[in-house]
C-alpha positions in Angstrom: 101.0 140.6 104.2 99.9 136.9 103.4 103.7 136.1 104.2 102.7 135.8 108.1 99.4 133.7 107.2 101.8 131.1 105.5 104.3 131.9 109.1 101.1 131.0 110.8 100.2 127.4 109.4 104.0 126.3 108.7 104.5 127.4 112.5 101.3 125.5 113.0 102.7 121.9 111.3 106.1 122.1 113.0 104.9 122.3 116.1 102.1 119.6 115.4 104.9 117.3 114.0 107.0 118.5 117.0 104.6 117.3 119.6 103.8 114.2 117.9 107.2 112.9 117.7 109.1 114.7 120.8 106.1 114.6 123.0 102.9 112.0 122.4 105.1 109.8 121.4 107.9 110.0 122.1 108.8 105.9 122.6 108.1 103.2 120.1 104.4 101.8 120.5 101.4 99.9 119.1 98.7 102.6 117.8 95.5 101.0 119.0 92.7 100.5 116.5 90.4 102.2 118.5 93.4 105.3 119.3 93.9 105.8 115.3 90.0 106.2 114.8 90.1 109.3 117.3 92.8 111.0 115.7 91.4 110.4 112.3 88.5 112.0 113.7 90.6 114.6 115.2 92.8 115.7 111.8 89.5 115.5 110.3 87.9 117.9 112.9 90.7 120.4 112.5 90.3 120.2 108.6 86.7 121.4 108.7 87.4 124.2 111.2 90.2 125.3 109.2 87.9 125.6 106.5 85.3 127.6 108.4 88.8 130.0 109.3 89.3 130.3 105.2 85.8 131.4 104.6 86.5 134.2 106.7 89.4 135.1 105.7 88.5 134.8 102.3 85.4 136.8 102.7 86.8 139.5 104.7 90.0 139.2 102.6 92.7 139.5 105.7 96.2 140.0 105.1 95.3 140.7 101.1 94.4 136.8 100.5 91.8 136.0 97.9 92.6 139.2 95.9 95.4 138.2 93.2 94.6 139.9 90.0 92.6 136.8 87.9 91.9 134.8 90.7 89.9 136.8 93.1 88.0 134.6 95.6 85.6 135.0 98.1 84.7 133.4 101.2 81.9 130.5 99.6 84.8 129.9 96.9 87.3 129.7 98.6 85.7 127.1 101.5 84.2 125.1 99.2 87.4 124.6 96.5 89.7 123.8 100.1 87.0 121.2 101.0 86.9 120.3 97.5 91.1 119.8 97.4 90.7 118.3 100.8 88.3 115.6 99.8 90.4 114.7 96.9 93.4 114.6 98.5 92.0 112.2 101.4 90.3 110.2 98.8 93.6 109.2 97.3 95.5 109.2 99.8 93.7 105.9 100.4 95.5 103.8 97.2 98.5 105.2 99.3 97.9 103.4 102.3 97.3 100.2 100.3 100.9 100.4 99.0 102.3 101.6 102.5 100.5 98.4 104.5 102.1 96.3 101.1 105.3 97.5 102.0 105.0 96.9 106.0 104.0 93.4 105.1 106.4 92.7 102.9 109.9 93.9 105.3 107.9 92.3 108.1 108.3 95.5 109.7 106.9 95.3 113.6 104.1 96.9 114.6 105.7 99.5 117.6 107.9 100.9 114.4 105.6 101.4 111.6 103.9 104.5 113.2 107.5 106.2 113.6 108.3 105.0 110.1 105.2 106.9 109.0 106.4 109.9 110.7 109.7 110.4 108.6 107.8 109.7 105.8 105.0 111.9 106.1 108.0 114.4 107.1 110.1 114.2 104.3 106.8 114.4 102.0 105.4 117.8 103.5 108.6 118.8 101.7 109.0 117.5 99.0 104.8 118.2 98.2 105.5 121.7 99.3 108.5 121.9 96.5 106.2 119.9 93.8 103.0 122.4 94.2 105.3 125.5 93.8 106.3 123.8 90.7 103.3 122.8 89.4 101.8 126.2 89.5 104.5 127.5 88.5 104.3 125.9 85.0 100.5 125.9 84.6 100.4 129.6 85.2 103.3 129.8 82.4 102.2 127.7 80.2 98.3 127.6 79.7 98.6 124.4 77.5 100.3 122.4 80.5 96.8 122.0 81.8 95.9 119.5 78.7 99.2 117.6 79.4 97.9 117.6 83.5 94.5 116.1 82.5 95.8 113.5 79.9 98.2 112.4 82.6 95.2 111.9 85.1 93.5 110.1 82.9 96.3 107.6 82.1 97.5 107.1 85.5 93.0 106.2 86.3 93.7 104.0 83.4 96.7 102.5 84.6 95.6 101.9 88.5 92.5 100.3 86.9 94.8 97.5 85.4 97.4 97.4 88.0 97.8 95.4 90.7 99.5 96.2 94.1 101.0 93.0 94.9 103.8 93.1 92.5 106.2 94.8 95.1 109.8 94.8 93.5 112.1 97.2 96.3 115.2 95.5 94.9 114.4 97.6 91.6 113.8 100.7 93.4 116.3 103.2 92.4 116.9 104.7 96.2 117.4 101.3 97.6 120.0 100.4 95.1 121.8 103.4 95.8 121.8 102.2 99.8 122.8 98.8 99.1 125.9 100.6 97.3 127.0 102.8 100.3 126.1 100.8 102.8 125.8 97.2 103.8 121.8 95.7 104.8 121.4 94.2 108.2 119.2 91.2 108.1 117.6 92.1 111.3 116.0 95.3 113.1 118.1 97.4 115.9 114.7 98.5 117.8 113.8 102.0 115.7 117.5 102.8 114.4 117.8 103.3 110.8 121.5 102.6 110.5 123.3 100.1 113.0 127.0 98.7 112.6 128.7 95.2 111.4 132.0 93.9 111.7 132.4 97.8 113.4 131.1 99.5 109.8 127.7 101.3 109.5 125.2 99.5 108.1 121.3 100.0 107.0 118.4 98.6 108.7 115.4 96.7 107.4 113.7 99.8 108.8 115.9 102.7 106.6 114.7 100.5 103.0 111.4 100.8 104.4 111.2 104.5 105.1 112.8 105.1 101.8 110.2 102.7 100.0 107.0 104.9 101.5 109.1 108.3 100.5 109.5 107.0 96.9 105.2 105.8 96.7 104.4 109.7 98.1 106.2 110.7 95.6 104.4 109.2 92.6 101.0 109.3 94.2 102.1 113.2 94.6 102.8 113.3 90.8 98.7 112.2 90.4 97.3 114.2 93.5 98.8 117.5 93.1 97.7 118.1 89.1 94.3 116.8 90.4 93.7 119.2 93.2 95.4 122.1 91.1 92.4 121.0 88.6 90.0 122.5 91.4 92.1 125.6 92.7 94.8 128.2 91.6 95.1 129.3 94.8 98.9 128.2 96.2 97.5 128.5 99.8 94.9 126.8 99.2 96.5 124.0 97.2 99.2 123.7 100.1 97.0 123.5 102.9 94.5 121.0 101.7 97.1 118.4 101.0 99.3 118.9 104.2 95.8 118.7 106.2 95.3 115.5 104.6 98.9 114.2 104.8 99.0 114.9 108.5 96.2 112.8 108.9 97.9 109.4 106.7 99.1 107.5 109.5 96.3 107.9 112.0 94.1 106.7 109.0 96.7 103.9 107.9 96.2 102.0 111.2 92.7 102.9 111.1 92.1 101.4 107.8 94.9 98.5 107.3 93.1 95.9 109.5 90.0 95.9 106.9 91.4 97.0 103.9 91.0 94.1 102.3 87.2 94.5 102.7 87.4 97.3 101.0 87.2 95.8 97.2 85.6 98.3 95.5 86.9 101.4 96.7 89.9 101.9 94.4 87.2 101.2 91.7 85.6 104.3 93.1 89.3 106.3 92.7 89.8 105.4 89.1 86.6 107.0 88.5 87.6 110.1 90.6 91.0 110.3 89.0 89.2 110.2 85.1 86.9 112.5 86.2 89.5 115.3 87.4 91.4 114.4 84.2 88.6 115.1 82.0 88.0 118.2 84.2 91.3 119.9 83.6 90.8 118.7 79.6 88.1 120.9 79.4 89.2 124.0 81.4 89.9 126.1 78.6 86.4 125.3 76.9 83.9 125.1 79.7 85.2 125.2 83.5 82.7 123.0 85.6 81.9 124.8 88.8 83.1 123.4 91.9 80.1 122.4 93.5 79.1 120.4 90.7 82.5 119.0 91.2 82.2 118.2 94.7 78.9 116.7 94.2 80.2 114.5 91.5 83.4 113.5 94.0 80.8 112.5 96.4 78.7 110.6 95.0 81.7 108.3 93.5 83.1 107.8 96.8 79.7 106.9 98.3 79.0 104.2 95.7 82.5 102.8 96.1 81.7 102.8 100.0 78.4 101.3 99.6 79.8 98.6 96.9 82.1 97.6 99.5 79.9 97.1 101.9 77.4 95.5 100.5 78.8 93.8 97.6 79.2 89.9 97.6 82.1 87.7 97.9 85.6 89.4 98.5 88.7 89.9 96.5 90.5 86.3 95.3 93.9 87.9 95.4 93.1 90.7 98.3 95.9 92.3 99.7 97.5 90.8 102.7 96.9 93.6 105.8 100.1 94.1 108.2 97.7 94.1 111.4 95.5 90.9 110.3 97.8 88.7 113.4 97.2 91.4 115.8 93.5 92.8 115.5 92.1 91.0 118.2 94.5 92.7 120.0 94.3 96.4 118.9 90.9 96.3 119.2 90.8 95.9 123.5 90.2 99.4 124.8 90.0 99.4 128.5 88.1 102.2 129.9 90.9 104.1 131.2 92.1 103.6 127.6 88.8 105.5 126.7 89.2 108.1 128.9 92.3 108.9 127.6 92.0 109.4 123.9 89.0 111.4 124.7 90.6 113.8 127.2 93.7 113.6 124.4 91.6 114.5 121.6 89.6 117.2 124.1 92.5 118.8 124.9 95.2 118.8 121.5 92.0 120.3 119.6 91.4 123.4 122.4 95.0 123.8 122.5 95.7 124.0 118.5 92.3 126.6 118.6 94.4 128.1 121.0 97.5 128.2 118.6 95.8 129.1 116.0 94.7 132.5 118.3 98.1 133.9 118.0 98.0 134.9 114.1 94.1 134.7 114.0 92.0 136.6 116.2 90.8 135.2 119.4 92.1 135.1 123.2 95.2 132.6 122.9 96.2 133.8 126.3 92.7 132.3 127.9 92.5 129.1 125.2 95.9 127.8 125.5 96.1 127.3 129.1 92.2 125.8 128.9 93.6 123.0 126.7 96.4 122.3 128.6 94.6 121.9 132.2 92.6 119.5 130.0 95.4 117.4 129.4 97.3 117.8 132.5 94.6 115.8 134.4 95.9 112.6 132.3 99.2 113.4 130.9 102.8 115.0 132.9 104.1 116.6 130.0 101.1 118.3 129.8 100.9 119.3 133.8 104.6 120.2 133.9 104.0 122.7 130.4 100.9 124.1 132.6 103.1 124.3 135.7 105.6 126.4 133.4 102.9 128.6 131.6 101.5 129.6 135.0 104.8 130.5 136.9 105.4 133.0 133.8 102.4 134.4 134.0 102.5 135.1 137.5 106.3 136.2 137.0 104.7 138.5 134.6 101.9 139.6 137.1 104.9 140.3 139.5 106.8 142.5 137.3 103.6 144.3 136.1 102.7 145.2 139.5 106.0 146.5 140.6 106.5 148.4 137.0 103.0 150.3 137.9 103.5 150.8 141.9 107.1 152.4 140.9 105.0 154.3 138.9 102.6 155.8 141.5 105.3 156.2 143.9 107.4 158.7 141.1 104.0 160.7 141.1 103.4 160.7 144.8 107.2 162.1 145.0 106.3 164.9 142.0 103.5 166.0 144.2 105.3 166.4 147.0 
């Protein structure tokens, strides 16, 4: 029965992915600073009431979930071990963004094609996580011992980001791209968004297909870290799954939110070291004494606060900071006009009643009341939305019409019996 709750929220991220890239948008442009602080706000919104939807279902055990034999849940666990997952998952997700504005600044790559660049890549790593998890569990729940190899590995890779550097970028020894440069000759230029292009009439890679393939190869190892971590807080393959898709989905909203002052933030990956030792030392001692996981949110918390705080108020900045992508155009990003306002707020309004709405169709709710809500919301700013409303209502009244006529045949064929 859990098989159409998993239906539900991959149905859910295809069509979020769909409307972000077919739809919202759908042509190359600059993600305001301003516009990328509202959506972080908004993934972040949809997080947290996706967590209020797992308590329930948790409590009240729908569709069988939270009832597999050694790992029974309720609703309290179950919430607080997805917000748990969630907040790890966010939290390093940061050290990613680092290396993805290193790798922006270092192709050059312009700013109207990084946020399309980001969409590939957070594509190709919904996958490619989605595989990795169902592995991971897969061989912790097989091998009981794997969980010391998972925690040791934590711990190294904290002791490792605690010595390492960002700034040593070296794509030429990336394994992917020399594979490219083999098949394909590089363009020294970019063709607007195209990955590929053509010289001398051959196909050829752009500037932008390296980069893509540079931010799919850092998911990748930061996956390698993040997914041991959060399986250090939950056995639960739904809940493992949709923590780190929820905070996936929010990277790029949160990359152009974050790149313009992330080299104010010095102390922050301090702060992650700490976070990645602790959950290493967590897993270590699973077998021997299993910390609960409110003490383990409280001691997540109050890491990432002090790394905050440090960063603000801490003197004197990083000598060898990282170089951010968007430190030429800030000035610019930053303008919102008030129509610009009134847009990202009628956006945000509407995407979150309509995704409630969504949501309606496998959970219980009125979807058919919900859905057209959000989208008269958004029609007052946006066509597509006005011309999907346009279509939704001509339906319903076509279904109105055939309604009507099914049940006035109906009471004509008993007016006839009586007679």
């Amino acid at each position: 029965m859990s098989l159409w709750l998993w239906s539900g929220f991959i149905a859910f991220i295809v069509l979020v992915l769909i409307l972000d890239l077919g739809v919202l948008n759908r042509k190359s442009r600059v993600i305001s600073l301003y516009e990328a602080l509202a959506w972080t706000g908004l993934w972040v919104s949809l997080a947290l009431a996706f967590n209020v939807g797992v308590y329930f279902i948790y409590e009240f055990h729908w569709l069988g979930m939270g009832l597999a034999a050694g790992n029974e849940l309720d609703g309290k666990q179950a919430a607080l071990q997805f917000f748990t997952g969630y907040l790890i998952e966010k939290s390093l997700s940061i050290d990613n963004i680092f290396v993805i504005a290193l790798i922006f600044a270092y192709f050059q790559v312009p700013l109207q094609y990084q946020h399309r660049v980001l969409f590939w890549g957070i594509f190709g790593a919904i996958v490619l996580r989605g595989v990795m998890i169902v592995f991971g569990l897969a061989l912790i729940n097989t091998f009981a011992w794997i969980t010391y190899v998972f925690g040791a590995f934590l711990i190294f890779t904290a002791v490792k980001m605690l010595l390492q550097r960002h700034d040593n970028l070296q794509p030429d020894k990336n394994p992917l791209i020399k594979l490219i440069k083999r098949l394909y000759p590089i363009s020294d230029h970019y063709e607007g968004e195209k990955f590929f292009t053509r010289i001398d009439g051959k196909r050829a890679a752009t500037p932008l297909l390296l980069t893509m393939l540079l931010i799919e190869t850092a998911d990748v190892i930061f996956a390698v870290d993040s997914i041991p971590a959060i399986i250090a807080i939950t056995r639960d393959p739904f809940l493992v799954f949709t923590s780190n898709i929820f905070a996936i989905l929010g990277l790029r909203s949160l990359y152009f939110a974050l790149a313009s002052v992330m080299n104010k933030l010095r102390y922050l990956k301090i702060s992650l070291v700490f976070l990645l030792g602790f959950v290493g030392v967590k897993m270590l001692l699973a077998h021997h004494y299993a910390i609960p996981t409110s003490v383990s949110l409280a001691v997540i918390l109050g890491i990432l606060t002090i790394g905050v705080l440090a960063s603000i108020i801490g003197g004197g900045r990083d000598t060898a900071a990282l170089t951010s992508p968007l430190a030429d155009e800030v000035e610019r990003l930053v303008v919102l006009s008030v129509k610009g306002a009134r847009r990202i707020v009628i956006l945000i309004t509407g995407i979150t009643v309509l995704l409630i709405g969504i949501a309606m169709i496998v959970l219980p709710g009125p979807a058919i009341v919900v859905i057209p809500v959000g989208l008269a919301i958004l029609a007052t700013e946006f066509v597509w939305a006005k011309r999907l409303l346009t279509r939704f209502k001509d339906q319903a009244n076509g279904f109105t019409t055939s309604a009507k006529q099914l049940l006035w045949g109906k009471k004509d064929n008993k007016i006839e019996n009586r007679d």
